[in-house]
N, CA, C and O atoms as a GROMACS GRO file, in nm:
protein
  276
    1UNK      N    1  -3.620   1.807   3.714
    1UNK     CA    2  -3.610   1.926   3.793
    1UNK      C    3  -3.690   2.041   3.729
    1UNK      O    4  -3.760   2.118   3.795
    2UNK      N    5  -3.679   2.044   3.633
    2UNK     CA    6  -3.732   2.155   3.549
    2UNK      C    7  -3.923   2.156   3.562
    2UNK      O    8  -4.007   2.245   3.544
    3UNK      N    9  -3.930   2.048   3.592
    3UNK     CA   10  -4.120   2.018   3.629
    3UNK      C   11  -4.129   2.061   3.774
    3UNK      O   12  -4.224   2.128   3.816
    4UNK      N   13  -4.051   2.030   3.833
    4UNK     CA   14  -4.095   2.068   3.990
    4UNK      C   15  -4.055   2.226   3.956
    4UNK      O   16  -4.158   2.295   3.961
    5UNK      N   17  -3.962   2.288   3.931
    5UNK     CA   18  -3.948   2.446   3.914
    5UNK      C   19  -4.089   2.532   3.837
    5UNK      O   20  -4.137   2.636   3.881
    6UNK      N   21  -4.142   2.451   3.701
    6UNK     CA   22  -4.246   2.467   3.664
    6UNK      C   23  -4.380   2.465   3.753
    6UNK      O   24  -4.440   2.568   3.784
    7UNK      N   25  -4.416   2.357   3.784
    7UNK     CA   26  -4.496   2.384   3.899
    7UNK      C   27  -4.530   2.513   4.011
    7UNK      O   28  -4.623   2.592   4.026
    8UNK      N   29  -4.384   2.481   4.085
    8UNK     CA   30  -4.380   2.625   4.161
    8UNK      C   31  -4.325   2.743   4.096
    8UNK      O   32  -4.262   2.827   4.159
    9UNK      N   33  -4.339   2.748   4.016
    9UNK     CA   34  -4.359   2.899   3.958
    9UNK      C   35  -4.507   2.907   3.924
    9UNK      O   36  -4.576   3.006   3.947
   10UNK      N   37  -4.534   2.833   3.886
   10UNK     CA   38  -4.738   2.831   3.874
   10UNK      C   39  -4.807   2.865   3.970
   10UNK      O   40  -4.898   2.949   3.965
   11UNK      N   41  -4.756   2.777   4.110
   11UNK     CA   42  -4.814   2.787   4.212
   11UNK      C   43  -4.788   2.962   4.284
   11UNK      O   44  -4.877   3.021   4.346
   12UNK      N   45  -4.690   3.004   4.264
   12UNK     CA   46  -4.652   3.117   4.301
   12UNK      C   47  -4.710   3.259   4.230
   12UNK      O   48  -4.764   3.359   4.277
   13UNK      N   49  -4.669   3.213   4.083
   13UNK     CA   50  -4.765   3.309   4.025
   13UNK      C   51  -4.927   3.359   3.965
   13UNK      O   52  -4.968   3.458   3.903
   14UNK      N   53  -5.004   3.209   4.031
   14UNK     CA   54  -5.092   3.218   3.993
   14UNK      C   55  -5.194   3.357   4.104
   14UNK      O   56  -5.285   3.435   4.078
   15UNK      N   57  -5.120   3.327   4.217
   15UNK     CA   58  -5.163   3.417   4.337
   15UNK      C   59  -5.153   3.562   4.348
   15UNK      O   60  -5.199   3.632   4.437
   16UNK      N   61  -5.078   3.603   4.231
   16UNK     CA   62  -5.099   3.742   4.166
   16UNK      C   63  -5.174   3.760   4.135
   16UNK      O   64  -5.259   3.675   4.110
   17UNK      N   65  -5.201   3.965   4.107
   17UNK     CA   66  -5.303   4.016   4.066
   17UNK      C   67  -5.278   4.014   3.944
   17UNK      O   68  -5.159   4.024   3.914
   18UNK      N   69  -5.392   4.000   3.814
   18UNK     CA   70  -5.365   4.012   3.646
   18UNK      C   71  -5.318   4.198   3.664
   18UNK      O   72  -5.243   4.277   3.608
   19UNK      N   73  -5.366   4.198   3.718
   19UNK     CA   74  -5.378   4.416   3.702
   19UNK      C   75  -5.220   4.446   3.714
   19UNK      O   76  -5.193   4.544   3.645
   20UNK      N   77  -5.104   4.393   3.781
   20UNK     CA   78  -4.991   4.416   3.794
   20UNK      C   79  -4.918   4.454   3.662
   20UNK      O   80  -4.920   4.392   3.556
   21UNK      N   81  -4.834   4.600   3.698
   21UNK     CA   82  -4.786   4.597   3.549
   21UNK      C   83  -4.651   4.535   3.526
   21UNK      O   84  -4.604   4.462   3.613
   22UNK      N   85  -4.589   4.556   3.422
   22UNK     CA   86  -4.464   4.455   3.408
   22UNK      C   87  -4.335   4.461   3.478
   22UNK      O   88  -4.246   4.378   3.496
   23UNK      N   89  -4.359   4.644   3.530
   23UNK     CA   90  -4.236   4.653   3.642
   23UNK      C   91  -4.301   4.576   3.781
   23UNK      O   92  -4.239   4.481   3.829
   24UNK      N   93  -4.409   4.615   3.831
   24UNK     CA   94  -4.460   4.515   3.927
   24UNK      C   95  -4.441   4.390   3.939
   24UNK      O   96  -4.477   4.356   4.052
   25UNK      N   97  -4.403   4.303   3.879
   25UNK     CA   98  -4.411   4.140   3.829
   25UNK      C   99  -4.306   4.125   3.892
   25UNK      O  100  -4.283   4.063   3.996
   26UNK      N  101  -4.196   4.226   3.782
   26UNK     CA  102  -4.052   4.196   3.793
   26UNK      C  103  -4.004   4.199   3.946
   26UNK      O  104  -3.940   4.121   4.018
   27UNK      N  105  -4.059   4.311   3.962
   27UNK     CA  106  -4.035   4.404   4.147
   27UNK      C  107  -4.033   4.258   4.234
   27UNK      O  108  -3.942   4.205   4.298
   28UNK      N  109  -4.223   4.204   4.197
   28UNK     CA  110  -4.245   4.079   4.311
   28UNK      C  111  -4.143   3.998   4.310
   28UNK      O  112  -4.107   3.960   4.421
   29UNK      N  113  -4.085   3.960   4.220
   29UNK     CA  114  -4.036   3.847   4.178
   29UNK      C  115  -3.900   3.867   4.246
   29UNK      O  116  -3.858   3.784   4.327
   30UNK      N  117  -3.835   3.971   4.215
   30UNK     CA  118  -3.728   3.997   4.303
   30UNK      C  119  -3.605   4.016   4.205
   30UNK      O  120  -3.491   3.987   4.242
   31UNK      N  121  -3.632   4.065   4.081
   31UNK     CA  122  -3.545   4.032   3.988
   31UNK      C  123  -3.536   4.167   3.940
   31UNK      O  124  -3.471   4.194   3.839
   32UNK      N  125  -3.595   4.249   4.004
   32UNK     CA  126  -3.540   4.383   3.961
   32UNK      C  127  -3.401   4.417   4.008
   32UNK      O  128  -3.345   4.382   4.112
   33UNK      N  129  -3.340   4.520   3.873
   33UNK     CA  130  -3.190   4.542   3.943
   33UNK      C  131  -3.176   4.651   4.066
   33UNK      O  132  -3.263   4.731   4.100
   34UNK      N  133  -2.999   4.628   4.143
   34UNK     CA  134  -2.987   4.692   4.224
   34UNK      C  135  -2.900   4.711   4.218
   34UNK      O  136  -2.810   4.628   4.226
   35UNK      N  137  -2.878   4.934   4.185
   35UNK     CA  138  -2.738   4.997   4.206
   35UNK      C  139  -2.670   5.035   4.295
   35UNK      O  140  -2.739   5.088   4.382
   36UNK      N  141  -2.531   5.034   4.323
   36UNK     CA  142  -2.508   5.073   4.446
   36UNK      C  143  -2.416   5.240   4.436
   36UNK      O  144  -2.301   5.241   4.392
   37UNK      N  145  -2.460   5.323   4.466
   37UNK     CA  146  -2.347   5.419   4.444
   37UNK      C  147  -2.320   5.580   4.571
   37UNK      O  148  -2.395   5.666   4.618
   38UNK      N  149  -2.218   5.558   4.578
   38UNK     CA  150  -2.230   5.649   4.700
   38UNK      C  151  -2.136   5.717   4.655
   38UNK      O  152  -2.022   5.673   4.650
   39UNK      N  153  -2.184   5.885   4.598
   39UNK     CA  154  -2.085   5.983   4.584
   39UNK      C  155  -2.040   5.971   4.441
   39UNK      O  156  -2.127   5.956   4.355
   40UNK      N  157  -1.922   5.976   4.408
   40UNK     CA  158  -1.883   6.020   4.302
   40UNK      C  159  -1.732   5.862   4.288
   40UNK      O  160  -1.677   5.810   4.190
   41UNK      N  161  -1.718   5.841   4.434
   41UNK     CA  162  -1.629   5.749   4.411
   41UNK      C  163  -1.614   5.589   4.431
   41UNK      O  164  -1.515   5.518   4.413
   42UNK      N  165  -1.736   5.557   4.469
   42UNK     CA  166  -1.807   5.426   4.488
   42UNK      C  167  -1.904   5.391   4.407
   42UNK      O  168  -2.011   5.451   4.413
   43UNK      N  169  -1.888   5.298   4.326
   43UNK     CA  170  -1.979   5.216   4.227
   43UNK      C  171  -1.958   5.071   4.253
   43UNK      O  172  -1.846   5.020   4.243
   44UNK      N  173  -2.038   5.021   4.278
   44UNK     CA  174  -2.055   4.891   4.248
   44UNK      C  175  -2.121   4.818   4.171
   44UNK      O  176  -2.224   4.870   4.128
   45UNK      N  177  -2.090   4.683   4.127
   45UNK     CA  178  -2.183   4.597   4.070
   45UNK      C  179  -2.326   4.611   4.045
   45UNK      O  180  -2.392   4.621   4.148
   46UNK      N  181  -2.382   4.614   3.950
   46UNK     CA  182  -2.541   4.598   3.966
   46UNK      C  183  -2.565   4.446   4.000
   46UNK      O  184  -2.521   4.351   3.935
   47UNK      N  185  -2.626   4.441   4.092
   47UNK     CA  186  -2.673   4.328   4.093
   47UNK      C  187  -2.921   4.296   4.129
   47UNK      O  188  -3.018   4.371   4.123
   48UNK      N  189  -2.897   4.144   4.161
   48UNK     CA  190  -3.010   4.166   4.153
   48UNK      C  191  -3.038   4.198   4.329
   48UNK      O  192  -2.977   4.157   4.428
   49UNK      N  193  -3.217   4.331   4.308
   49UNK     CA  194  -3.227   4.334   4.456
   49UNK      C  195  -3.299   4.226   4.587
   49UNK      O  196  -3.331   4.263   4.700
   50UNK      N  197  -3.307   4.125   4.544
   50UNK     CA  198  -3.336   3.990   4.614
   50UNK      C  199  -3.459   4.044   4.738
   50UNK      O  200  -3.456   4.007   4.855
   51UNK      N  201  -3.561   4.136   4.683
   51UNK     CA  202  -3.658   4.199   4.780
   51UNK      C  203  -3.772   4.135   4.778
   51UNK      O  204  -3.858   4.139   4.865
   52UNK      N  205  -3.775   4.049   4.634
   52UNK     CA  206  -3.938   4.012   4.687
   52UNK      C  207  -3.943   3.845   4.668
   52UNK      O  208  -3.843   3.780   4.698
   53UNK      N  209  -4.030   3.796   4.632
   53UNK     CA  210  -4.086   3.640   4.578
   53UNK      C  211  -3.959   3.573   4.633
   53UNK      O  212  -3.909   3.507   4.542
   54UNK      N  213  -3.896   3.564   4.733
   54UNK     CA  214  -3.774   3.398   4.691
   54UNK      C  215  -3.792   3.262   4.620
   54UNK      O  216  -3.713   3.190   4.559
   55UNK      N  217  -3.964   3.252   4.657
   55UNK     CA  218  -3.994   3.076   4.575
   55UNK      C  219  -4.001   3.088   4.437
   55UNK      O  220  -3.983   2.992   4.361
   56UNK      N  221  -4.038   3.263   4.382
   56UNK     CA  222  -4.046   3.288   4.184
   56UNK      C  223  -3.895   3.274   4.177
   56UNK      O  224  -3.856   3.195   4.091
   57UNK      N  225  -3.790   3.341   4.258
   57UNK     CA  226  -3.707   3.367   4.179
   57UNK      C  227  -3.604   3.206   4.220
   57UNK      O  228  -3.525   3.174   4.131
   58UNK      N  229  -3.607   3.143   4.308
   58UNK     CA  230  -3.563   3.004   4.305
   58UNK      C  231  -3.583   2.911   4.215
   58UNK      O  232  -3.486   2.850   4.170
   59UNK      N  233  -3.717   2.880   4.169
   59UNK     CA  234  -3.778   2.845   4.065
   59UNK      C  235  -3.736   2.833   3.973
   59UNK      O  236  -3.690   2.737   3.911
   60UNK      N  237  -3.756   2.989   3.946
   60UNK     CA  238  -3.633   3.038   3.836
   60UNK      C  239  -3.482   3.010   3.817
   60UNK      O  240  -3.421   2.968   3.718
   61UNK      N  241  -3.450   3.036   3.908
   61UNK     CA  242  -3.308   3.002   3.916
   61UNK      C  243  -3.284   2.808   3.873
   61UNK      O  244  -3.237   2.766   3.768
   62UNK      N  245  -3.331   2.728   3.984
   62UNK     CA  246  -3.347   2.588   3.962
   62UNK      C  247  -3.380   2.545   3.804
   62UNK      O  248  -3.310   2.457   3.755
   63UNK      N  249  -3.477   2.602   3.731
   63UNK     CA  250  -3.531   2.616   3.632
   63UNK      C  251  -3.442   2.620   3.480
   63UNK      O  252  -3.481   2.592   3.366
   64UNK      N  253  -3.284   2.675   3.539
   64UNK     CA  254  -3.197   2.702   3.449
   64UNK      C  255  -3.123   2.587   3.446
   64UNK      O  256  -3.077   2.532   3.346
   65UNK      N  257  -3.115   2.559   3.542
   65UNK     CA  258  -2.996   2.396   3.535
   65UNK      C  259  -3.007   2.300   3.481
   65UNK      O  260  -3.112   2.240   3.503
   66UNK      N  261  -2.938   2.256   3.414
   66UNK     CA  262  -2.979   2.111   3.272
   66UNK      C  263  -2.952   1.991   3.355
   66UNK      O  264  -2.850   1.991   3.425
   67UNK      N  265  -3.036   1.886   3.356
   67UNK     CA  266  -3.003   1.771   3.439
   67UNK      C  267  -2.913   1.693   3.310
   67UNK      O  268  -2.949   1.676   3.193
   68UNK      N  269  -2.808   1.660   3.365
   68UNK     CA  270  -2.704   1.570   3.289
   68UNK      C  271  -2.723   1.414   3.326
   68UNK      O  272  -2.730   1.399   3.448
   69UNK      N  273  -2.729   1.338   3.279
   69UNK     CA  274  -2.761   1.158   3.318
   69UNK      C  275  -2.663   1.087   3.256
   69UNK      O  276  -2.660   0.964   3.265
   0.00000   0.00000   0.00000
């Protein structure tokens, strides 16, 4: 699993610009965080903002899982 995740993260990121800076990457990728807060009495979770790349950040994600045999 970890080769097919490799792959498409290659394939995905090769189609970027080099000029992108490191918040840019992150941004595409979709792995920048997201606060939620309204007012003084609502906070929530940061979580991630799931806005850009789905196939980088699947990849990624897939990428973490240990195949057990």
């Amino acid at each position: 699993m970890a080769e097919t995740s490799s792959i498409a993260l290659m394939d995905e990121l090769l189609l970027l610009s080099p000029r992108l800076s490191d918040r840019e990457w992150i941004k595409f990728a979709g792995l920048a965080l997201k606060a939620f807060e309204s007012g003084k009495s609502v906070h929530k979770k940061i979580c991630l903002s799931k806005a850009g790349n789905r196939h980088i950040r699947s990849a990624l994600y897939a990428g973490t899982w240990r195949q057990t045999a």
